[in-house]
DOKEDO-520512 format. One record per residue: residue number from 1; x, y negated, z negated of N, C-alpha, C, O in turn. Coordinates in steps of 0.05 Angstrom, whole numbers, always signed. Layout:
<rs>
+-----+--------+--------+--------+--------+---------+--------+--------+--------+--------+--------+--------+--------+
| num |  neast | nnorth |    nup | caeast | canorth |   caup |  ceast | cnorth |    cup |  oeast | onorth |    oup |
+-----+--------+--------+--------+--------+---------+--------+--------+--------+--------+--------+--------+--------+
| NUM |      X |      Y |      Z |      X |       Y |      Z |      X |      Y |      Z |      X |      Y |      Z |
...
+-----+--------+--------+--------+--------+---------+--------+--------+--------+--------+--------+--------+--------+
</rs>
This chain:
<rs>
+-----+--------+--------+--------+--------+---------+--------+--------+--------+--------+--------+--------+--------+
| num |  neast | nnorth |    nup | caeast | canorth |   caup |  ceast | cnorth |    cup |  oeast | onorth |    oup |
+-----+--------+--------+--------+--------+---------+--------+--------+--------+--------+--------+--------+--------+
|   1 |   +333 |   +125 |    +64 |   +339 |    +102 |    +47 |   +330 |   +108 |    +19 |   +310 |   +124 |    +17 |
|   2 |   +340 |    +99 |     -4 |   +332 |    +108 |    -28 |   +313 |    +91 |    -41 |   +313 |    +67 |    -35 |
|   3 |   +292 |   +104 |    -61 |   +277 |     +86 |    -64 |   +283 |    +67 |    -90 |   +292 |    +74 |   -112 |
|   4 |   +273 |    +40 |    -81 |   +271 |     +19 |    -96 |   +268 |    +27 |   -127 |   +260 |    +49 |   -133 |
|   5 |   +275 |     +8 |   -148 |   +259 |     +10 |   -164 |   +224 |     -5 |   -171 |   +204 |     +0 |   -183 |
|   6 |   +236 |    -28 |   -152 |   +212 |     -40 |   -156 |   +193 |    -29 |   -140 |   +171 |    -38 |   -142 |
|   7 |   +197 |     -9 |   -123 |   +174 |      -5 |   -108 |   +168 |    +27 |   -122 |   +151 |    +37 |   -107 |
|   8 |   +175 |    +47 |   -143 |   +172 |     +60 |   -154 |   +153 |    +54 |   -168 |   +131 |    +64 |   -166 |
|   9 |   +161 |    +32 |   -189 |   +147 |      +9 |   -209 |   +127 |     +6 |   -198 |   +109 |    +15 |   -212 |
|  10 |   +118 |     -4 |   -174 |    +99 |      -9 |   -163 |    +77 |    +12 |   -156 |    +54 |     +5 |   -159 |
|  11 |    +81 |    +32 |   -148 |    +74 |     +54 |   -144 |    +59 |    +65 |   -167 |    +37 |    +75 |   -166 |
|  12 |    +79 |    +62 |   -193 |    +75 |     +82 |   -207 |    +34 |    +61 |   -223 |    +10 |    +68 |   -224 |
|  13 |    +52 |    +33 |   -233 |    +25 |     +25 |   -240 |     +3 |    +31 |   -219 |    -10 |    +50 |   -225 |
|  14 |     -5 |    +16 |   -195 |    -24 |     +34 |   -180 |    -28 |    +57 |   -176 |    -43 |    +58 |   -157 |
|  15 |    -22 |    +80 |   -186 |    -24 |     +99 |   -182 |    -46 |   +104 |   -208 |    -70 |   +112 |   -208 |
|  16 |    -26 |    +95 |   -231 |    -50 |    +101 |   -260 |    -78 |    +81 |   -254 |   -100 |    +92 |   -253 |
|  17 |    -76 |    +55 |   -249 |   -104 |     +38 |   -244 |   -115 |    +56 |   -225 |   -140 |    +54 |   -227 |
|  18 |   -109 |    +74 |   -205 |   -127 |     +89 |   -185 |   -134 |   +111 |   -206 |   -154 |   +122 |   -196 |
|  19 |   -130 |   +121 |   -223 |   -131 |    +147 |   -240 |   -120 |   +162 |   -212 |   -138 |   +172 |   -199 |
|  20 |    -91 |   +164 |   -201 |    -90 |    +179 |   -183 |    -52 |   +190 |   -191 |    -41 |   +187 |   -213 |
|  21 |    -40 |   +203 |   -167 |    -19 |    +207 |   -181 |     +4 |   +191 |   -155 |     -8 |   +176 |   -139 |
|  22 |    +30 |   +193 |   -150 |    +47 |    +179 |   -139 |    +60 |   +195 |   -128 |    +71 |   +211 |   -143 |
|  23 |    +65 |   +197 |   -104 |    +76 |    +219 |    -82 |    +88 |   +197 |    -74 |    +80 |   +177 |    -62 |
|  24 |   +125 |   +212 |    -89 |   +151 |    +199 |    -70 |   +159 |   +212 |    -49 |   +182 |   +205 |    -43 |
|  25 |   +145 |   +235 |    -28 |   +159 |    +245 |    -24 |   +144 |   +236 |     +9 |   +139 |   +212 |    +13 |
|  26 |   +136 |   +256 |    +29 |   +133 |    +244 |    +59 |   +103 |   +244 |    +55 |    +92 |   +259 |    +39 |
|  27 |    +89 |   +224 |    +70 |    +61 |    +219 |    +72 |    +59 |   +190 |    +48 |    +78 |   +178 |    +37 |
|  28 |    +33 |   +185 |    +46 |    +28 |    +162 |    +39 |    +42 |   +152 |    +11 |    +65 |   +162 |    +12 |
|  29 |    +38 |   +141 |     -8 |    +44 |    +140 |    -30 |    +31 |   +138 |    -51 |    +40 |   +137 |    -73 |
|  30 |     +4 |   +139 |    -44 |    -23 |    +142 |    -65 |    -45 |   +152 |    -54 |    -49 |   +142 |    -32 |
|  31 |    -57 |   +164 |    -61 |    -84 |    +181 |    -46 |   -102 |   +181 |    -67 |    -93 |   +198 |    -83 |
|  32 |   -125 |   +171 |    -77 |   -149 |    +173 |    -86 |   -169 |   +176 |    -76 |   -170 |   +169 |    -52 |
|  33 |   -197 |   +188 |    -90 |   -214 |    +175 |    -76 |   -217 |   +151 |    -63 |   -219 |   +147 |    -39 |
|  34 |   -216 |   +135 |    -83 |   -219 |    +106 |    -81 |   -204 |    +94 |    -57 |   -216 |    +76 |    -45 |
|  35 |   -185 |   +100 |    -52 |   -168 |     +83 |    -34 |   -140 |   +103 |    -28 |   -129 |   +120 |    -43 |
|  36 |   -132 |    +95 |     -2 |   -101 |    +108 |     +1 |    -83 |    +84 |     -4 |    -93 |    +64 |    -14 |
|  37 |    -58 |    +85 |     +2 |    -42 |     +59 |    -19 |     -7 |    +70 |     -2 |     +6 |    +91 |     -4 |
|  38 |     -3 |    +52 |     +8 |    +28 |     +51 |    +16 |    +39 |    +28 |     +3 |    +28 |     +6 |     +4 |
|  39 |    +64 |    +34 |     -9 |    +70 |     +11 |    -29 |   +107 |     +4 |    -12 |   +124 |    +20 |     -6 |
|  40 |   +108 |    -22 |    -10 |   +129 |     -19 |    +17 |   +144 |    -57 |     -2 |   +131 |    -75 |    -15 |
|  41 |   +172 |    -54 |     +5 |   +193 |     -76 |     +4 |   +189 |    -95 |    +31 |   +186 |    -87 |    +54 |
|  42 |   +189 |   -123 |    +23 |   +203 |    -139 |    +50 |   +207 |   -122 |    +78 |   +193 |   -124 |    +99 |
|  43 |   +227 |   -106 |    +73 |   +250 |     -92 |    +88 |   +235 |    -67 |   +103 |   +243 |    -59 |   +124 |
|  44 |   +212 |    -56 |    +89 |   +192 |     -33 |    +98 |   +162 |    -35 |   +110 |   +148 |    -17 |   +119 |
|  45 |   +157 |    -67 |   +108 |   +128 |     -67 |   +111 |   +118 |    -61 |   +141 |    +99 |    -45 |   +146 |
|  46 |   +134 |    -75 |   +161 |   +133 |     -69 |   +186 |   +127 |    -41 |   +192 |   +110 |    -37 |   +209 |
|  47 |   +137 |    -24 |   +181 |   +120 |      +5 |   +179 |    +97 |    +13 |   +166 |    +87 |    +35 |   +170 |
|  48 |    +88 |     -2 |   +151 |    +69 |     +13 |   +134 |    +36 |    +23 |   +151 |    +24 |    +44 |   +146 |
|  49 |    +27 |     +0 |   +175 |     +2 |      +8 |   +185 |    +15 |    +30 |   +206 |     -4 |    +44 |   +214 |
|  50 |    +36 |    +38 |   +216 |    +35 |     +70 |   +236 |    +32 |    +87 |   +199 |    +11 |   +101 |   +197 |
|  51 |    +45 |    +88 |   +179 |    +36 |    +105 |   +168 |    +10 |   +111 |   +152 |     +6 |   +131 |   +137 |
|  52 |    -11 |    +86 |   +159 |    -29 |     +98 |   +155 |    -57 |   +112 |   +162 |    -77 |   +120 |   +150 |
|  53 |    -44 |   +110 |   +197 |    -54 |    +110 |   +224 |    -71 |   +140 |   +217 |    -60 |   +161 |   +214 |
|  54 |    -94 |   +138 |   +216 |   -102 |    +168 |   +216 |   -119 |   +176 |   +190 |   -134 |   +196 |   +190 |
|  55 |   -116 |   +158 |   +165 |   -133 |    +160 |   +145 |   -160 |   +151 |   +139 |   -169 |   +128 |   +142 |
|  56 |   -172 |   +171 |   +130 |   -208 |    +156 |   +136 |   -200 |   +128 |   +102 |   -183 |   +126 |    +85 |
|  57 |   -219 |   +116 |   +109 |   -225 |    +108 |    +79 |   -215 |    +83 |    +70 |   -201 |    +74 |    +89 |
|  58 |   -215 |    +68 |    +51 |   -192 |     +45 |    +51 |   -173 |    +50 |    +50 |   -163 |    +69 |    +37 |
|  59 |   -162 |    +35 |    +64 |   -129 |     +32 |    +60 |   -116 |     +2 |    +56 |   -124 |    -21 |    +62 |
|  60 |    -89 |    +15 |    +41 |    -81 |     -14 |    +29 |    -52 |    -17 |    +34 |    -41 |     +5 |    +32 |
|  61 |    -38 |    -35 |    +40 |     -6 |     -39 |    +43 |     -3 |    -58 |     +9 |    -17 |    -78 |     +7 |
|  62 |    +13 |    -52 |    -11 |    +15 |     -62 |    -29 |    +48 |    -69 |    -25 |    +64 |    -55 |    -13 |
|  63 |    +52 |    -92 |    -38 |    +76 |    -110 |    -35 |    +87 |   -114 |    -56 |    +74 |   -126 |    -73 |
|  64 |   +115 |   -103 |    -63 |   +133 |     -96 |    -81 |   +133 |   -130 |    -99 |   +130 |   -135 |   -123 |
|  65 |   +136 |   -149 |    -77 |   +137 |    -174 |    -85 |   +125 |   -197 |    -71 |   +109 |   -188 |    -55 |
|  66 |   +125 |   -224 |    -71 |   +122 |    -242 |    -57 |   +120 |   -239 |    -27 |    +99 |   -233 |    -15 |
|  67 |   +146 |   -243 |    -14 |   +151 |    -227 |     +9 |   +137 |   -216 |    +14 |   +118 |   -227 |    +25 |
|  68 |   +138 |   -185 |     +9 |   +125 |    -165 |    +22 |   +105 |   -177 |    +20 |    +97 |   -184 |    +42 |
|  69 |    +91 |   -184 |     -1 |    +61 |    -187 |    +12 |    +48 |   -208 |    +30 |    +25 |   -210 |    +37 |
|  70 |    +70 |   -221 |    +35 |    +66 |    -245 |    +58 |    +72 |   -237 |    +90 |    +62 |   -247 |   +110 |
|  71 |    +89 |   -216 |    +87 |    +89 |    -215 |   +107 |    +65 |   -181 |   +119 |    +60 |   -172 |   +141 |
|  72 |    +59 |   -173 |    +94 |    +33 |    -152 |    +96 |     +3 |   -165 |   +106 |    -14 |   -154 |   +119 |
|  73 |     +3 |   -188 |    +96 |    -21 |    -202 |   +113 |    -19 |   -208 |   +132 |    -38 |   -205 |   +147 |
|  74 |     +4 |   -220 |   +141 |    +14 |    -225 |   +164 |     +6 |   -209 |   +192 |     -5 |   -217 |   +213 |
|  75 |    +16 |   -187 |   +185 |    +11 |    -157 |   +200 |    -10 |   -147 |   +200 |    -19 |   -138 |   +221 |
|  76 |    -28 |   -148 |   +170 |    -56 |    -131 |   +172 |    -75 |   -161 |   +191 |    -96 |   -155 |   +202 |
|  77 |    -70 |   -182 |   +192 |    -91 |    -203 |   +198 |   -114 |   -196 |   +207 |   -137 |   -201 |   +199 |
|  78 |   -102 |   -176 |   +240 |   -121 |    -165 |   +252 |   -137 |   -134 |   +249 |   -146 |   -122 |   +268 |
|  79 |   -137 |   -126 |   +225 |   -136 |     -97 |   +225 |   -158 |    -88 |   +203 |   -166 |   -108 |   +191 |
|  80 |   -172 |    -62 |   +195 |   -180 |     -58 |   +180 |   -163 |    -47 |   +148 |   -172 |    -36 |   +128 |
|  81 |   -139 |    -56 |   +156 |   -116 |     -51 |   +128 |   -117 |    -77 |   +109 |   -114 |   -100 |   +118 |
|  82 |   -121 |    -70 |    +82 |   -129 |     -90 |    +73 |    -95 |    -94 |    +48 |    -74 |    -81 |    +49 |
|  83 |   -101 |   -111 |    +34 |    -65 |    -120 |    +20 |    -73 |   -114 |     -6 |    -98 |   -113 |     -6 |
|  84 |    -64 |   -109 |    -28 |    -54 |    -114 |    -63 |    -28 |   -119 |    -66 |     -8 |   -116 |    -52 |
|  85 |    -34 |   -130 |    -97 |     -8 |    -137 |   -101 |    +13 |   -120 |   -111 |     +5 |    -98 |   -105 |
|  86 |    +40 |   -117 |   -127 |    +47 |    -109 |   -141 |    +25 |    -88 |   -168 |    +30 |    -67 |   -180 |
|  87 |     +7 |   -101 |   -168 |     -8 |     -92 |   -194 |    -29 |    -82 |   -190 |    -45 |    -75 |   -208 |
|  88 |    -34 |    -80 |   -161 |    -59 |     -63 |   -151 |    -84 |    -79 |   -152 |   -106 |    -68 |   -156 |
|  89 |    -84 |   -109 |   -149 |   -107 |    -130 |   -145 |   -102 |   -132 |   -118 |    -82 |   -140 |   -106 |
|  90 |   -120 |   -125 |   -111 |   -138 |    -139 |    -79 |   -135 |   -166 |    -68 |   -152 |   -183 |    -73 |
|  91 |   -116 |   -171 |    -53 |   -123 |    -198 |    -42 |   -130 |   -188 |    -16 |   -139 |   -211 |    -10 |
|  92 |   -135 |   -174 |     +6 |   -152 |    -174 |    +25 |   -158 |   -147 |    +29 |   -143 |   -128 |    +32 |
|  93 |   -186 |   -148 |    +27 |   -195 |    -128 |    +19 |   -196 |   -109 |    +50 |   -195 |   -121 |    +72 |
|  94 |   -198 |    -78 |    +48 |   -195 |     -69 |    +77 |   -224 |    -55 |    +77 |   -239 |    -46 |    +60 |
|  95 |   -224 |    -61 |   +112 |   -257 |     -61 |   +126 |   -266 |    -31 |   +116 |   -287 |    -26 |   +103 |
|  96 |   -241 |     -7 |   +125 |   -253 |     +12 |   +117 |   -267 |    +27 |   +104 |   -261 |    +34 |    +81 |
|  97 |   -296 |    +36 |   +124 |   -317 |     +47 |   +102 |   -297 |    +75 |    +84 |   -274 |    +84 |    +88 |
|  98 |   -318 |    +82 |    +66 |   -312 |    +106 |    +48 |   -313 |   +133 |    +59 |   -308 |   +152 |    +45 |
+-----+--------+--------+--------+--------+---------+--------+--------+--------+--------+--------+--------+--------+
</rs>
């Protein structure tokens, strides 16, 4: 499927607030120290915790828009995957240690 713009957009600002860089290609979509970062549409979120099945550290499902991120809490409720928004603010923060 091709990628969004808004979820490029999205990507790309979290990527600079992480001082990190933006991998469109297979594997996560942000990797820092700080945090790993899958940045996912409405239409994608339902995937985002198998892809980040396996990473030490925080992890975050970030939400292109509204939507997505409603339905990213939805999913993480029970989990140590924590949500941001579009702009890379934290609304639930994830358990995982560093």
């Amino acid at each position: 499927m091709p990628e969004s713009r808004s979820h490029k957009t999205a990507a790309n600002r979290i990527a600079k607030k992480l001082n990190a860089e933006y991998n469109s290609g297979e594997g996560v979509d942000i990797k820092s120290p700080k945090a790993t970062v899958e940045v996912e549409t409405p239409e994608t979120v339902p995937g985002a915790p198998s892809q980040l099945r396996g990473y030490r550290g925080p992890v975050y499902i970030a939400g292109t828009n509204q939507e997505a991120i409603n339905k990213a809490l939805e999913i993480t409720s029970k989990t140590t995957i924590g949500v941001m928004d579009n702009k890379g603010n934290i609304l639930k923060p994830s358990t995982r240690k560093r």
